[in-house]
C-alpha positions in Angstrom: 0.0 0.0 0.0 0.7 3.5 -0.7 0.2 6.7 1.4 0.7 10.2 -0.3 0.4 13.0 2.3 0.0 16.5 0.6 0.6 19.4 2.4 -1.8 22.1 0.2 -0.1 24.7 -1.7 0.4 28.0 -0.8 -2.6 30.2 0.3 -3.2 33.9 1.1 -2.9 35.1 4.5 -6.3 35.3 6.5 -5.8 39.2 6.4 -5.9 38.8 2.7 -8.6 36.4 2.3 -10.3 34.8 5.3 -10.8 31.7 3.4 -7.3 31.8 2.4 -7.9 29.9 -0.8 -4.7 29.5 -3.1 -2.3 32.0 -4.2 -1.4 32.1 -8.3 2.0 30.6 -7.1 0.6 27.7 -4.8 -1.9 26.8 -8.1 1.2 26.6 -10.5 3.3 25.0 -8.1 0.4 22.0 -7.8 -0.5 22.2 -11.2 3.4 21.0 -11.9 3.6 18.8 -9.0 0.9 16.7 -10.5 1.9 16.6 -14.1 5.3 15.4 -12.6 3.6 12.5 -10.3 2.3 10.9 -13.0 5.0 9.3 -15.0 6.1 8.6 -11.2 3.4 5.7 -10.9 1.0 8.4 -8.1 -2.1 6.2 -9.2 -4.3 6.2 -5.7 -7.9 5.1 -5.2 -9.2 8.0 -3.8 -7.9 11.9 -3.3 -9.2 13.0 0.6 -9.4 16.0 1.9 -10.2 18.4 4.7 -13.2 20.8 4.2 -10.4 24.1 4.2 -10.4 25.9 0.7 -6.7 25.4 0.4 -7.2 21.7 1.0 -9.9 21.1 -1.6 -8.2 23.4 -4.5 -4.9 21.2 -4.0 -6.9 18.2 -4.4 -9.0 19.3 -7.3 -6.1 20.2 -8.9 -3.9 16.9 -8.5 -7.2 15.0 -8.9 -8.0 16.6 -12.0 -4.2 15.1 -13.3 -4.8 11.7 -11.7 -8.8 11.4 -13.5 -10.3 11.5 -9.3 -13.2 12.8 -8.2 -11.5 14.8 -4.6 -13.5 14.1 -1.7 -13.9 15.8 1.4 -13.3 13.9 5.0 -13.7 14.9 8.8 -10.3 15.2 10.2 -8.0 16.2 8.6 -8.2 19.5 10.1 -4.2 21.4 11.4 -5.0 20.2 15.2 -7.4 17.0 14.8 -6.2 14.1 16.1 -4.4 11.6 14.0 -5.5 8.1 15.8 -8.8 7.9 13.7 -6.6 8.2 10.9 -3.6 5.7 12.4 -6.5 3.0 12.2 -8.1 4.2 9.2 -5.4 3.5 7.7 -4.4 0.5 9.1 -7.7 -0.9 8.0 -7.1 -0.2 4.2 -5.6 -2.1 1.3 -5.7 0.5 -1.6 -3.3 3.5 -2.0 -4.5 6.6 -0.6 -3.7 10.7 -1.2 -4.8 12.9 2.0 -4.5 16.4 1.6 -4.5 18.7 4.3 -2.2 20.3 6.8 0.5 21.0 9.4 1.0 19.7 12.0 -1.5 17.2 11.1 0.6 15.8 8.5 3.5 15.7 10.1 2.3 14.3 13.1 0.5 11.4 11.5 4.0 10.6 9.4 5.9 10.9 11.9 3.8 8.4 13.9 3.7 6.2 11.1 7.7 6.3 10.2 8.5 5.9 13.7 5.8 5.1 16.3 6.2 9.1 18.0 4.2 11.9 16.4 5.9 14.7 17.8 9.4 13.2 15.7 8.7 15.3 13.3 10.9 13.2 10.5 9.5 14.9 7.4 10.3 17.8 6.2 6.9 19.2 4.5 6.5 22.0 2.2 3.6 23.5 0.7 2.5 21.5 -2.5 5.0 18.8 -1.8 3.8 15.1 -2.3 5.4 12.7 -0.2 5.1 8.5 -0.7 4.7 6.4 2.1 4.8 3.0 1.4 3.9 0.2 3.9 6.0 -2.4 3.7 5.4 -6.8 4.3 6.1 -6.5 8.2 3.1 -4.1 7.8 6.0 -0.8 8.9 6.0 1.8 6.5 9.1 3.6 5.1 9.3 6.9 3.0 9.6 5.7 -0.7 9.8 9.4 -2.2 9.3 12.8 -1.8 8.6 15.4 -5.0 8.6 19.3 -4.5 7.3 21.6 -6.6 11.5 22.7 -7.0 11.6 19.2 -8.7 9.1 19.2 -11.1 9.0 20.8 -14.8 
């Protein structure tokens, strides 16, 4: 199984726009991050994300690329616990994308990676993908990580 975590791309400060939807930059910057995921193999089941604008432009963006319909999931909010989504997760059998949000993100990675979610052992960055994958002892390892610096 596969995990992609996706932090969302850039947004505009709240002062700017309370909704803090996407900046021109943080739409580019997915808009090549997808296009580069492709050839990479990024073929999940299902694109989830959290009900924030930022979170659901990312993921109609990389789920426009990957042919997905995006859908939204309880959560997957910055400061909602990760547990739910430690057996979630657990529990499926099909890759998955969740886009969302620090320190959600990196809690739940670094949980994954190494059993302690305040380890922080991932480095996120806005638009980022990074690939999880769990391996035959059920333990997952990082198989990949693709910026938006990294793509075309």
């Amino acid at each position: 199984m596969k995990l992609y975590l996706v932090q969302h791309g850039e947004a505009k400060s709240e002062k700017e726009d309370p909704e803090r939807s996407l900046t021109d930059r943080g739409k580019v910057e997915i808009e090549r991050v997808s296009i580069a995921a492709k050839p990479l193999g990024v073929n999940p089941s299902i694109v989830l994300h959290s009900g924030k604008l930022r979170a659901k432009q990312t993921a109609e963006i990389l789920s426009k690329t990957l042919n997905l319909l995006p859908q939204e999931e309880e959560g997957l909010n910055p400061n909602d616990p990760i547990q739910p989504w430690v057996e979630r997760i657990s529990k499926e059998n099909r890759d998955l994308m969740i886009v969302g949000h620090l320190p959600f993100l990196d809690k739940l990675a670094s949980y994954l990676l190494c059993g302690e979610e305040n380890a922080r052992v991932i480095l996120f960055r806005y638009g980022a993908i990074v690939c999880l994958t769990q391996k035959e002892d059920k333990r997952w390892a990082v198989s990949w990580i693709l910026t938006p610096e990294m793509s075309p």
